[in-house]
N, C-alpha and C positions, 0 to 999 in steps of 0.2 A: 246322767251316768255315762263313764268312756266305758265300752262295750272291748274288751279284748280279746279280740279273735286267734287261738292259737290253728295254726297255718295246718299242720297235719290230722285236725280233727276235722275242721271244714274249710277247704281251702275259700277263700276272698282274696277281689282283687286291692291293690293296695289303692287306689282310690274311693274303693266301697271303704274300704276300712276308715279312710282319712274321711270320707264323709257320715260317714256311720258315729265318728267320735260324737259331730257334729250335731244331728238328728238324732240319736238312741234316745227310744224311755227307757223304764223301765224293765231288761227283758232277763229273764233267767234262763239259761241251757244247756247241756252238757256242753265242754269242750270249749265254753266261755270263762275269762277270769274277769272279773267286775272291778272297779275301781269306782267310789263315792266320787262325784265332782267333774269340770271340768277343767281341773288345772291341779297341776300337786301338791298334793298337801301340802299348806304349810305353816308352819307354826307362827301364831303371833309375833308381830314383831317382840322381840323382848322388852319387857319393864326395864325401868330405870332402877338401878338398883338405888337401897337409899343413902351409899356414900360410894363414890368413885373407885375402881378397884382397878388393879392393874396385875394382868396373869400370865403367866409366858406358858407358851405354846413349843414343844418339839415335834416337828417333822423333819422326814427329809431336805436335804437341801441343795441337790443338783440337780441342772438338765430340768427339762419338762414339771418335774415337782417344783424347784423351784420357784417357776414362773407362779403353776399352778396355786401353792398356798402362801406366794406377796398376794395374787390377788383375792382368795378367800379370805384372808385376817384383813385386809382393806380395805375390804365391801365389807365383812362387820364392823370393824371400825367405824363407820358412816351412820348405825341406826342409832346413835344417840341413847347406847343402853345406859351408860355410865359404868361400864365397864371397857377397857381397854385391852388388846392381844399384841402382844410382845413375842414376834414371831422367832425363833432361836432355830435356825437352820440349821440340821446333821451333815455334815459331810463327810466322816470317817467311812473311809473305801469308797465304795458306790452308792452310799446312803441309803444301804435296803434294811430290813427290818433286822436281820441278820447280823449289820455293822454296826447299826444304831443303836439297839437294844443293850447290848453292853454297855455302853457311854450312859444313855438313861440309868442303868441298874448302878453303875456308877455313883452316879449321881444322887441316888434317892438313899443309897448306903450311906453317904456322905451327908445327907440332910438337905440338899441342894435341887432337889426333886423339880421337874419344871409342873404348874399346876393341872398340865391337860398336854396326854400326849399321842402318837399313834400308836396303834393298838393292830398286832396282824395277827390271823387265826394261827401259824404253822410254829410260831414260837409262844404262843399265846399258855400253854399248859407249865410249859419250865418256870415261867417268870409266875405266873398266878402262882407255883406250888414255895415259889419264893416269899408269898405274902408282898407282892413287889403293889399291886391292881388293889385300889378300892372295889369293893364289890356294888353294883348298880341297883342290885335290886328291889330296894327299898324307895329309891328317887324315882327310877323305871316304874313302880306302880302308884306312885306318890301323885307323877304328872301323866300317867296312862291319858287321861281326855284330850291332855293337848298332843305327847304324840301320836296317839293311835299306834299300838300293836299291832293290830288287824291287818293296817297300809303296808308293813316291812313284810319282806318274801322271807315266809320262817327261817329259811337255813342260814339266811344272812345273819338273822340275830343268835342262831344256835351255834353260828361260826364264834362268836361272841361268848362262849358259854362255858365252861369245866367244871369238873365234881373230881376235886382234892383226895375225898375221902377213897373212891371209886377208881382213879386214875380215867377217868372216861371224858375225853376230847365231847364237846356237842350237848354236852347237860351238863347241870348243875349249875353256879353261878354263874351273871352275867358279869362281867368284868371290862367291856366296850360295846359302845354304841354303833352300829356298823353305818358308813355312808355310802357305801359304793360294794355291787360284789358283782359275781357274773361266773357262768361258768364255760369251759373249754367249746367253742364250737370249731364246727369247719366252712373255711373259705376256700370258693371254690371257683376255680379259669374255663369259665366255658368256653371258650377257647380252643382249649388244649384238648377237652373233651371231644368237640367236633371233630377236628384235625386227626383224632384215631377215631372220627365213624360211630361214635356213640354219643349216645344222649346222656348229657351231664346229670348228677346225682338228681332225686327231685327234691322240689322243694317242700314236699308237701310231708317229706320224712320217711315214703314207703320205700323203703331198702331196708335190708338185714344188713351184720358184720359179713356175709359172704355174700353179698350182692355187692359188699364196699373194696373186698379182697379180688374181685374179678373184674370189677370196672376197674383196680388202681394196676392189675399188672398189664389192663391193655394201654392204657394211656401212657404207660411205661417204653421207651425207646431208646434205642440201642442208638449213637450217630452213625455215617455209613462209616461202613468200616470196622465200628466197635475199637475196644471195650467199654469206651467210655458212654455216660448215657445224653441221650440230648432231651429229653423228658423224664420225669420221675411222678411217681405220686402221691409223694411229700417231701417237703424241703428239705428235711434229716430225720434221724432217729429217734422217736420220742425217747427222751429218757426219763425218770421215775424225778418228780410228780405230772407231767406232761404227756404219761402213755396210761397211766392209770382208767382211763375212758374208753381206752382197746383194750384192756388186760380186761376189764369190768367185762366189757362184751363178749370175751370168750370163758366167764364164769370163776374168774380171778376173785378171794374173796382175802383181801390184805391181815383184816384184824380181826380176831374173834368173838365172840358175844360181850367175852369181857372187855375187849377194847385193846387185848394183845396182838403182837405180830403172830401172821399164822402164816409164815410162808412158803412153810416144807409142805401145806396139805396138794392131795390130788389137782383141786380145782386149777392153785397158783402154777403147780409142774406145768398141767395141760394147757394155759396160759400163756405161761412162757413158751412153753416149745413153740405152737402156734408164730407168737412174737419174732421170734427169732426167727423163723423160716421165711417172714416176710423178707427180710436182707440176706441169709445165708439161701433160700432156692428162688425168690421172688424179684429181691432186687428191685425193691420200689423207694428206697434211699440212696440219695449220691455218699457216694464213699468221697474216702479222702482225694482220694487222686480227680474224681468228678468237680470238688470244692478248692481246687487247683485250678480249676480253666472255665470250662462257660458258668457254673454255679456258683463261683464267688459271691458273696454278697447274700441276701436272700435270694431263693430260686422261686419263691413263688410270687414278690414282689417284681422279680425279673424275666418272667414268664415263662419259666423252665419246669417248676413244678406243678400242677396241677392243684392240689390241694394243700392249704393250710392250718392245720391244726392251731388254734390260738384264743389266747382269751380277746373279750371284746374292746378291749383297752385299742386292741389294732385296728380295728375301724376304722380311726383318723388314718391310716397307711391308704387307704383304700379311697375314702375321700379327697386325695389328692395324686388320685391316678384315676380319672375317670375315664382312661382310655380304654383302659383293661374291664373285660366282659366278666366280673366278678357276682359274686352270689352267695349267699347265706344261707347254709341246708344244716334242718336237724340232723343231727349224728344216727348212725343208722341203728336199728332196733339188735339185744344182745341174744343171745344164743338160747334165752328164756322168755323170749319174744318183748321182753320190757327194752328202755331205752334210758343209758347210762351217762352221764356226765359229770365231769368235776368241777364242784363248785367252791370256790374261796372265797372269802371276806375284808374290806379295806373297812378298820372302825377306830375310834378314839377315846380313851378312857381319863379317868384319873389314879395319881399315887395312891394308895394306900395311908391316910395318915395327914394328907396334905390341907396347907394352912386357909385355903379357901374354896372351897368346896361348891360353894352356889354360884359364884359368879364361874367358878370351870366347868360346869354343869348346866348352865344357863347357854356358853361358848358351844358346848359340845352338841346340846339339843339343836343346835341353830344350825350347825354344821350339817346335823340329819334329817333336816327339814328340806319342804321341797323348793325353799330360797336356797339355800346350799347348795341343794342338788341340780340348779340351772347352772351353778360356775361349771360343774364339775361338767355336766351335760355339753358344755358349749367349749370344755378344754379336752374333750372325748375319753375320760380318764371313765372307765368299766360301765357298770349297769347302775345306777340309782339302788339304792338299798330298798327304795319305796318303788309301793307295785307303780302309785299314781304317777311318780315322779317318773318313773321309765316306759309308761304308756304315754306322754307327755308330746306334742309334736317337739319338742328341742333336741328327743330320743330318736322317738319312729319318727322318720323324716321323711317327707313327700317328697323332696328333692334330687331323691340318691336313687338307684334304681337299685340298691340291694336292698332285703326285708330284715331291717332292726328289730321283726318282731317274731324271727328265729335266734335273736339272740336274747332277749325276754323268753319268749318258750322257752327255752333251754334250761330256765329256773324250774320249770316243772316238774325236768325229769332228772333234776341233776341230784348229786348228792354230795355230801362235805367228803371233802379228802383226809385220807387217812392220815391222821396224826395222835399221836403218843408223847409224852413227857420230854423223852429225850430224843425229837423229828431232829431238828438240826442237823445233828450227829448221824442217825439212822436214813435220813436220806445220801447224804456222801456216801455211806457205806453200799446201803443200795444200790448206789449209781455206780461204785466200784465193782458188783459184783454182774454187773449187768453188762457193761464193761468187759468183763471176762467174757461172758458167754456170747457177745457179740464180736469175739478178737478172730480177725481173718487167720492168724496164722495158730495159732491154737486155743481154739475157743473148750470154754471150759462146759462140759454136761450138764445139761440146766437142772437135773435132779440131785446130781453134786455140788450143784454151787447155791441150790434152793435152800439145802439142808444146814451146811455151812452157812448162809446167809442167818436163817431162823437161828442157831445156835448164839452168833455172835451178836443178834440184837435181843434176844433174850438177855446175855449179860451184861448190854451196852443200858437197859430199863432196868435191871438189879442193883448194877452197880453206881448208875448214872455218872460216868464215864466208860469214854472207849476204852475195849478190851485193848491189852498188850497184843499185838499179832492177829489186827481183825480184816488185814489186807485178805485177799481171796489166794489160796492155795489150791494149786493143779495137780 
């Protein structure tokens, strides 16, 4: 059994840990996540199928992905399934799910459908309500023995999931198989922390949102002279889906039971204001004029800002800076004493409809397994979708002096981000109005622009397009 220790219920040191993989029987106990085996799951090599098949594959196809899925379809290519992956690289804009997505939908209109493609949770409800997605769920429990449901971190496969009927993001059909997810942690410069006289966040997760708000305004520094800052306590502004894990922690509650926007209630106002005081009295973001001169660039890969809010995909930033006294701390506990994080999902589906079904499904299994999950592991792309596969020494690494296994924890307490039918659209808006209330020269009343906000995305899910005139008004 690999014994997985989360960090803030009993702290261990990260050599107990790596030897503990090693020696564990048996052991059950609170504040333990258990993983069967001593290696990641992984699926049978696959059968031979019994006539040769040939299935094109879309993903992204710039930069880092790129590299990333020449060398996953080539390492399948190699087991001799008798199936073959004909990789079709997206490149339209910046090849996010965003760009991509249309050109697939395109395509599957046209009958040209590629047979297995990427699947991301935040556009995931538009295109499922499109009948775009075969539905999984019948193969999903058809082969359950060989993947193992159990091994995936539920939210990964819930990120996977909608109910058409319900309009509800997180249930209902599964419509991709998730291989990679992770949610928002923080990276953190110890450093920077000493240098203002305090002791850096711990790692063990005991801080509150206000024990995170008073450590960041003292690490916070003015250069001599002023106004500009020569420390901050984070690299910029989160904006909306990337502050959602602050907003959580001060009782932020985005969608309602039913799965709608709620973000004129009490909680969101008291949320926001908070938010915004961070920059408007606190000042723990470089402004424009700070990102003009020492800040350029990233400030926390530059050692200017103290903390980085980021998914774990940014790891590899870190493994190759091992000069910088870097660290990996659970996010601090929310205003209800629980502890909040945003978790999203990387998975791969098929068409609706499409002409070879088993050999692209045979493809995508393999992708999810914990032979897939060492490409991805050793190209530092997120968390393993499997628990086994990110308890795995390829993940937690004995090498690094940060703890890969607060970025694992973090699955525990994290939750799926808010999304809705028409996110695409409703996050721009968002971010526009957010926007507003962050504008140094007139910033707009965050119970005025909360209200407006709720109004314009209530008609933006009615009508599924943007309203005429859904810019923010002052």
């Amino acid at each position: 059994m690999i014994l997985k220790q989360i960090p803030w219920a009993n702290p261990i040191s990260r050599r107990s840990l790596m030897l503990g993989v090693a020696k564990a029987g048996t052991v059950a106990s609170a504040g333990l996540v258990i993983a069967c085996g001593t290696e990641p799951v992984a699926s049978p090599a696959p059968a031979s199928t019994k006539a040769p098949a040939t299935i094109r594959f879309a993903a992204a196809g710039i930069g880092s992905e790129l590299a990333i899925w020449t060398e996953v379809v080539g390492s399948f290519n190699t087991l001799g399934t008798g199936i073959t992956v004909s990789y079709e690289p997206c490149t339209a804009g910046t090849a996010s799910a965003q760009d991509c997505l249309p050109v697939y939908f395109t395509q599957f209109v046209g009958g040209s459908a590629p047979d297995v493609w990427r699947v991301d949770d935040e556009p995931l409800p538009f295109y499922a309500d499109k009948a775009m997605y075969r539905e999984l769920d019948t193969l999903f429990a058809r082969d359950s023995k060989e993947l193992k449901p159990e091994d995936f971190f539920p939210r990964a496969i819930a990120a996977m999931r909608y109910d058409r009927t319900s309009g509800m993001f997180g249930q209902g059909k599964l419509y991709g198989l998730p291989f990679n997810t992770g949610g928002d942690v923080l990276y953190v410069n110890n450093r920077l922390f000493k240098e203002a006289g305090i002791n850096p966040p711990p790692v063990d997760g005991n801080w509150t949102i206000d024990d995170w708000l008073e450590m960041s305004r003292k690490v916070t520094t003015l250069q001599a002279g002023g106004p500009l800052l020569r420390t901050s306590a984070l690299t910029a502004r989160p904006s909306f889906r990337g502050n959602v894990s602050f907003l959580w922690a001060r009782g932020a509650d985005f969608l309602d039971a039913k799965g709608k926007w709620n973000f004129n209630s009490v909680n969101n106002i008291k949320a926001y204001e908070w938010f915004v005081d961070l920059q408007r009295k606190h000042r723990l973001f470089p402004t424009a004029d700070d990102l003009a001169g020492t800040f350029k660039g990233n400030g926390f890969l530059n050692e200017r800002s103290a903390m980085w809010l980021s998914y774990p995909n940014n790891l590899r930033e870190l493994y190759t800076r091992p000069q910088m006294e870097t660290e990996i701390v659970p996010f601090p506990k929310a205003i209800d004493g629980k502890r909040y994080t945003r978790e999203t999902a990387d998975g791969v589906g098929l068409p609706e409809g499409g002409k070879q079904p088993e050999p692209a499904w045979t493809f995508t299994k393999w992708l999810a397994s914990g032979d897939g999950a060492k490409i991805f592991n050793k190209a530092g792309r997120a968390v393993p979708a499997r628990r086994s596969a990110a308890a795995a020494p390829e993940f937690i690494r004995s090498d690094t002096p940060q703890r890969e296994e607060n970025v694992t924890g973090a699955l525990e307490y994290s939750r799926l981000q808010p999304v809705t039918l028409m996110f695409n659209d409703a996050e721009q808006i968002i971010k526009a109005y957010e926007n507003a209330m962050f504008d140094d020269k007139s910033p707009m009343p965050v119970s005025t622009a909360m209200q407006q906000l709720q109004d314009i995305l209530e008609k933006l899910e009615r009508d599924k397009a943007k309203p005429v005139g859904w810019e923010p008004k002052r």
